[in-house]
N, C-alpha and C positions, 0 to 999 in steps of 0.2 A: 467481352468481360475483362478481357488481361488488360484492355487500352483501358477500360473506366477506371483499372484499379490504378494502374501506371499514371492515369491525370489525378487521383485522389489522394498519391502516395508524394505525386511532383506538390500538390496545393498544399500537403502539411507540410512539406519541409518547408517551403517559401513563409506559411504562415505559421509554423510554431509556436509564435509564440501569443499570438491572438489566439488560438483553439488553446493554448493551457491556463490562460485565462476565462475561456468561454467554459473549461471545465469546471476549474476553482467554482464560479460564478454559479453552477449548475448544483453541484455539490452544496452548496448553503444552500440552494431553494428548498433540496429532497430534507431541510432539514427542517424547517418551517412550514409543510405540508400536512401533515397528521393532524388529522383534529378538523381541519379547513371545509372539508365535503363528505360525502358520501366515498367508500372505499380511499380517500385520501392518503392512508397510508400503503396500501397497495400500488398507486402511483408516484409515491414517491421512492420506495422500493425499485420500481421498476424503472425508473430514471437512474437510482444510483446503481442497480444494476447493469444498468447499459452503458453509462459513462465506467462503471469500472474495467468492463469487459474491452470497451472502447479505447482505452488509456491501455490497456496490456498491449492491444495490438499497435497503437502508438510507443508505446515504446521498444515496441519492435522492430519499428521503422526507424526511430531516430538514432539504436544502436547498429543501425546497418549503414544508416547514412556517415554516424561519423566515424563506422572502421570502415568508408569509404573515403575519407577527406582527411590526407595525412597533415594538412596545414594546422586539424583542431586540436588548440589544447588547450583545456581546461583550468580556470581559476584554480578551483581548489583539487588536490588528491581523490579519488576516489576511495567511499567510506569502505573500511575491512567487512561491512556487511556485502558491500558489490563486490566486494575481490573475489571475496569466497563463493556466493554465490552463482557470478558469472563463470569463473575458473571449472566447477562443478558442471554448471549448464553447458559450455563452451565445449568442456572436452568429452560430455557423455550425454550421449544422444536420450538414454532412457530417463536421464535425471533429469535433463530438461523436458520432457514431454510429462513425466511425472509431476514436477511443478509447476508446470502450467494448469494441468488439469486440475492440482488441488485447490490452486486458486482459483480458477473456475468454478468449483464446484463452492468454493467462500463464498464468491460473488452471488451466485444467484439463489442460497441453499435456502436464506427466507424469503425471497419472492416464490419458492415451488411449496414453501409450507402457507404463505399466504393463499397461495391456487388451492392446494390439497383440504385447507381449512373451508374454502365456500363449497368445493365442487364432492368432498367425500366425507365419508364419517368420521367422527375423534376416533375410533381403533384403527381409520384404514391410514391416516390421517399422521398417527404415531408409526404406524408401521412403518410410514414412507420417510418419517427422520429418521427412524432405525437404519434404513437402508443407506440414510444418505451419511451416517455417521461412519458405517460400515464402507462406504466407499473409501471413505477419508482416511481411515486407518488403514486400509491398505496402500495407497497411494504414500502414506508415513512410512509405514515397515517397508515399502519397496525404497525409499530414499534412504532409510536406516542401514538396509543393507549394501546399497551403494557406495556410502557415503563410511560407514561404520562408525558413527561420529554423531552427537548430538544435533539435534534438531533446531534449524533455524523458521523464523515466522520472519516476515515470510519467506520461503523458499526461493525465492527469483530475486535478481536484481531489483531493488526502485528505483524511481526515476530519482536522477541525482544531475539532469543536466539543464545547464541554462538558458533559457533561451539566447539571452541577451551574448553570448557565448559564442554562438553557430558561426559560423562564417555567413558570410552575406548570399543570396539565394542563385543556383549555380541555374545557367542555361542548359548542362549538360542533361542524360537522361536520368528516369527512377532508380532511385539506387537497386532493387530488387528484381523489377520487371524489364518488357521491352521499351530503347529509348524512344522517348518523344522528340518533337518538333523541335527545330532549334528558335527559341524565341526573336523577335525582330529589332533590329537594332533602331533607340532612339532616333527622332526625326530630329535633323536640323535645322536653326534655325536662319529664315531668308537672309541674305547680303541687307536687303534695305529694312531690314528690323533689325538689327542688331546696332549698339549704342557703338556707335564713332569717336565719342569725347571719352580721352584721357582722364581716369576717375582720380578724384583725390585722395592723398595719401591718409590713409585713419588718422584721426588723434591718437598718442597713445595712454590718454585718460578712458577712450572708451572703446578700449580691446582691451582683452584677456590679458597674461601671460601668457608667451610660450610654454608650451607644457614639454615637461621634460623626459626624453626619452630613453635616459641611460642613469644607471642604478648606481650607486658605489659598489665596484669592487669587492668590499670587505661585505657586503650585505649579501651580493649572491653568492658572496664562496659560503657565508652563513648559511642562506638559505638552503642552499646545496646540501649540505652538511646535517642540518636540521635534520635528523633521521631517530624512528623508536625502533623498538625491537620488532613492534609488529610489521615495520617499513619495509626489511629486511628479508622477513619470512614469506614463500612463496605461499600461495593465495590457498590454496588446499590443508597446508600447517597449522594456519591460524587456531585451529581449533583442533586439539590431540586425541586420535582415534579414542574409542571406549577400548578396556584391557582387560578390565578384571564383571565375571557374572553381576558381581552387585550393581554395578553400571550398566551395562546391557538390561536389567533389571527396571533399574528406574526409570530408564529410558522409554521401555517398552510396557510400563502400567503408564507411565505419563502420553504413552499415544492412545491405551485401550480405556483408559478414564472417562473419554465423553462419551465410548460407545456403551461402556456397560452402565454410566448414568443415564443414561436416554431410555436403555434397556430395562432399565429398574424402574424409569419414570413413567414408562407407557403401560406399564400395570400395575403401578401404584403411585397414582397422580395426589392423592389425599394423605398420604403418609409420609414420614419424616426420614424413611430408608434411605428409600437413593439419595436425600441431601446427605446423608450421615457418611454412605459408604463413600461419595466421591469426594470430599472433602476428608475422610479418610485415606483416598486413594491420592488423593494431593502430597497429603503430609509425610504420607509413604515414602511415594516417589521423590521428593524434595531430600527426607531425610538418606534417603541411601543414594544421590549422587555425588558426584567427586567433587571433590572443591576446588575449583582454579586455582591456576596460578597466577600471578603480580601482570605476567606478561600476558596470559589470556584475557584482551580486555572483550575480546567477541562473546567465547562464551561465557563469560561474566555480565555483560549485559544482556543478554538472551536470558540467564537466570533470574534476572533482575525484572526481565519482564513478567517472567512465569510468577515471578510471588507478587508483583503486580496485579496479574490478573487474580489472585484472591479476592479479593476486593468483590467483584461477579458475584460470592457468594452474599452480598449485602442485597440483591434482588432475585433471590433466587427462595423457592420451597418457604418454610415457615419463618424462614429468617426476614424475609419482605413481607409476608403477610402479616405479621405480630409483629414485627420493630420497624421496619424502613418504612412502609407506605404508611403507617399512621403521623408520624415525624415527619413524611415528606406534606400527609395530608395536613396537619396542623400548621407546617410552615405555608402554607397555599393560601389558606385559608387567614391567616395572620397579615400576609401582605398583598392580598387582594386589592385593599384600597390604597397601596401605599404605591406613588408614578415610580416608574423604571423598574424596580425591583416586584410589583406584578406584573411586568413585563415577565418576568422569568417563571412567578408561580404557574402563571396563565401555559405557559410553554409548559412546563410541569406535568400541569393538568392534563394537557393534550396528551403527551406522553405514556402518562401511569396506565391507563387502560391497554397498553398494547405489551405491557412487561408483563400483564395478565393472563394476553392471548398470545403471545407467540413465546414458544422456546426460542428461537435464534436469535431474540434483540437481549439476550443476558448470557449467551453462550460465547465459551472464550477459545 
């Protein structure tokens, strides 16, 4: 088993950068599936759930590979979302098994309500989002206390590396496992195949220029120099522990919000409550956290996503069955006959029935 994974761990680093392709690529099919067959969107769910679970463990490997290969360095900085994150992960065993698991539980949490939807009842059905909402929030409050500090989406590094970046493919062994074979060295070619005649010297109408290998002086002392505040701050900084209760406060109805709407939703699926109270409990938690500062630009944009995700409320509860799906239904219907843009209604269509049946395609 340790050899298959050591040949499986040597074939992505060599080919990186075809499989984050073959992901990409993978990722638009699960998007154009729904609608196509019978349970269609259940397979395509289970495609992006596998490719996402698949890419976590990928990039597990490629961060071992290159704090294995001191020669790699990277185009661009790495984004204050990696700093903090891996810094966190790096130096604390629980935070990282913590964050992994919650993304885990991202990954698959509507492919197990899609299983729960054919195979049990709508109560047992709900019960099992309840639980899985309840997972989540603890997996939150155990990184709240960790961490004492606002909450990042997601919690682990993303993939920030390039392929086209790597170093070229080593014969040494698996970065993680036991080494493999050392690969065989090129054949050479015979004396009497190999060209004897002195080639001609290019034109130089049909060569390149030399390409230049050395910078001005004054541009890397710039570059050097080019430094923000955030450049400066060690990776844990970035974002200023919580201080005062009201913050601890917001922090902590902003993790418990999807579990007591889910909670509200699973005994009153026909009523206007639990949209009222979570979108209550939004505004709450929004209005009683702290306001960054200039130089916090991490969790500045972390807030930014959070009132971002309001927006969810536009498919959710009575606010989609009385204003968005009639507007989506009438735009559908309006460019039906019209080429390219019933491209899109048509996608639409396929769509809107499943914001019906499932909570997790409108949960944020």
């Amino acid at each position: 088993m340790s050899s298959a994974l050591a040949r499986y761990e040597t074939f992505l680093i060599n080919n990186v950068s075809t499989i984050s392709s073959l992901e990409s690529t993978l990722r638009s099919v699960t998007w154009l599936l729904p609608g196509r067959f019978k349970d269609a969107e259940l397979a395509s769910e289970a495609l992006s759930s596998s490719l996402n679970v698949l890419s976590l463990y990928h990039d597990t490997l490629l961060t071992k590979a290159i704090e294995n290969t001191p020669k790699y360095k990277p185009l661009l900085p790495p984004t204050l979302h990696t700093r903090y994150t891996r810094a966190w992960a790096d130096n604390h065993t629980r935070y990282r098994w913590a964050a992994r698991v919650l993304e885990l539980v991202r990954f698959v949490e509507l492919l197990v309500e899609m299983g729960l939807r054919r195979k049990v009842s709508s109560k047992n059905r709900w019960r099992g989002i309840v639980v899985l909402e309840a997972i989540k929030a603890i997996l939150k409050f155990t990184l709240l206390r960790i961490t004492g500090r606002p909450l990042l989406s997601p919690p682990i590094p993303e993939r920030d590396i390039d392929p086209a970046t790597l170093p070229p493919p080593s014969t040494t062994s698996s970065p993680t496992l036991a080494p493999s074979s050392l690969a065989p060295s090129p054949p050479t070619t015979p004396d009497h195949l190999r060209n004897n005649h002195t080639p001609l010297p290019p034109h130089p109408l049909l060569t390149s220029p030399p390409a230049t290998k050395q910078t001005s002086p004054i541009e890397d002392f710039l570059l050097s120099k080019a430094l923000t505040t955030s450049s400066v701050k060690s990776p844990t900084s970035l974002i200023k522990p919580l201080a005062t209760p009201k913050e601890w406060l917001s922090e902590s109805i902003h993790i418990l919000r999807p579990l007591i709407y889910v909670s509200l939703l699973s005994s009153e699926r026909h009523s206007n409550r639990p949209l009222v109270v979570s979108l209550a409990l939004e505004l709450l938690s929004r209005n009683l956290r702290r306001i960054p500062t200039n130089s916090s630009s991490l969790e500045r944009s972390e807030y930014a996503r959070r009132d971002r995700d309001l927006l969810w409320y536009l498919v959710r509860g009575s606010i989609w069955e009385t204003w968005t799906r009639p507007k989506l239904e009438a735009f559908v219907d309006s460019t039906s006959n019209i080429p390219v843009i019933g491209l899109l209604g048509a996608f639409l269509r396929d769509w809107m029935p499943l914001i019906d049946e499932y909570y997790y395609y409108t949960s944020s």
